[in-house]
C-alpha positions in Angstrom: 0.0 0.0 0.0 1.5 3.7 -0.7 2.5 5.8 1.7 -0.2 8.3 2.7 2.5 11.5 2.0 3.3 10.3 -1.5 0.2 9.6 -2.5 -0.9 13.0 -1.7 2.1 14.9 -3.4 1.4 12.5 -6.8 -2.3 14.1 -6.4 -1.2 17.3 -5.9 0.8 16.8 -9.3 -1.5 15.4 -11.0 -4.4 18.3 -10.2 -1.9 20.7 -11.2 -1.4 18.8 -14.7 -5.0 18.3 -14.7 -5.5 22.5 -14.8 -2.3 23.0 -17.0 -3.7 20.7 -19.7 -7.7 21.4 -19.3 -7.4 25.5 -18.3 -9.7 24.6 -15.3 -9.2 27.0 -12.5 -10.0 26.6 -8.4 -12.7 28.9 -8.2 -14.2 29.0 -4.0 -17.9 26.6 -3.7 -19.5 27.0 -0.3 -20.6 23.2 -0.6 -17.2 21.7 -1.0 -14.1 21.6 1.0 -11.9 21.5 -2.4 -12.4 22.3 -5.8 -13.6 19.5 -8.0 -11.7 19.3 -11.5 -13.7 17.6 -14.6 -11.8 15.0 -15.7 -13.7 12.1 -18.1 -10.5 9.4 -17.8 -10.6 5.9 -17.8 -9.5 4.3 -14.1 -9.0 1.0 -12.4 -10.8 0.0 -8.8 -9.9 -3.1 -7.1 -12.0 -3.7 -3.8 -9.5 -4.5 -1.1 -11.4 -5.6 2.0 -13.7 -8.0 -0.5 -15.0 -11.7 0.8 -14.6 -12.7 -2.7 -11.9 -11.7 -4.7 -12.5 -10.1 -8.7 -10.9 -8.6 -11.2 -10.5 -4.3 -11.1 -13.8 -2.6 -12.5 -12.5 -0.8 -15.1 -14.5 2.8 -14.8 -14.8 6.1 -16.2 -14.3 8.9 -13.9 -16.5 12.2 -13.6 -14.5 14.3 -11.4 -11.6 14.8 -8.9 -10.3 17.0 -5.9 -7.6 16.8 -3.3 -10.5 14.6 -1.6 -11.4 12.2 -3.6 -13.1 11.6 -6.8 -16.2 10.4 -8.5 -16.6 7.8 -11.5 -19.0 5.9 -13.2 -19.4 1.9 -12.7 -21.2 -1.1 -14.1 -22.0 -2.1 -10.3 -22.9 -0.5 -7.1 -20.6 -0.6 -4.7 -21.0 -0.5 -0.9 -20.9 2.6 1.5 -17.5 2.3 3.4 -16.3 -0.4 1.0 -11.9 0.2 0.8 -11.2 0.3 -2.7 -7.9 0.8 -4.4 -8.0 3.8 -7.6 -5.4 3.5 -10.3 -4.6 6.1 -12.3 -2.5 6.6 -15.5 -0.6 10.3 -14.7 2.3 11.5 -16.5 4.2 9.8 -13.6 2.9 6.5 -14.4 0.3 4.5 -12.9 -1.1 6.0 -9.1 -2.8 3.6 -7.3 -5.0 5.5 -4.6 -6.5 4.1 -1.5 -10.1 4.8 -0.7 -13.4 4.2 0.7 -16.9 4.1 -1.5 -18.8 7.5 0.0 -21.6 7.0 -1.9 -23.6 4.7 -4.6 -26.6 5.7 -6.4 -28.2 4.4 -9.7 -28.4 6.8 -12.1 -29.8 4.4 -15.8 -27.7 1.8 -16.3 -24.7 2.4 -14.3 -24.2 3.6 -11.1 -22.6 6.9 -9.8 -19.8 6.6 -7.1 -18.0 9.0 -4.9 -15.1 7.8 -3.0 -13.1 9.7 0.1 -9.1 9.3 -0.4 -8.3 8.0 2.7 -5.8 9.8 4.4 
């Protein structure tokens, strides 16, 4: 498992390559304790504390912060389920622990926020 520091600076890199590249810019939200950048990318999550063990969902993600990040999945996962986010960045792959926030159907797939654990 990465170290809880590193993992923070590669996000902190990876936000700041996230508004170099898309022009997105912090701007304050009363609702949010960080700005949330768009970013439509393709990601990996492996549940980590599972009974049975599967292969990564592969997922498309919606948005990310300094505090975690949102995607799209094929399943629902559960509240307070540790999960495991990789990430292709400039830097290579970043694999991010986590835990599921929230799970809500939304069509066909289901919409998941998940805190960065820290």
């Amino acid at each position: 498992m990465p170290q809880v520091a590193e993992v923070t600076k590669h996000i902190e890199r990876l936000l700041e390559q996230i508004e170099r590249t898309t022009g997105q810019k912090p701007v304050p939200d009363a609702r949010r304790a960080s700005f949330r950048y768009i970013w439509l990318a393709p990601a990996t999550v492996k549940l980590v504390d599972s009974q049975s063990p599967s292969e990564p969902l592969l997922v498309t993600l919606g948005h990310i912060s300094r505090d975690g990040l949102e995607f799209r999945s094929s399943r629902r996962l559960k509240v307070d389920q540790k999960v495991l986010v990789g990430l292709e960045t400039d830097e290579g792959e970043l694999q991010i622990p986590a835990t599921v926030a929230h799970s809500t159907e939304s069509g066909v797939r289901f919409v998941v926020g998940v805190r960065f654990d820290s």
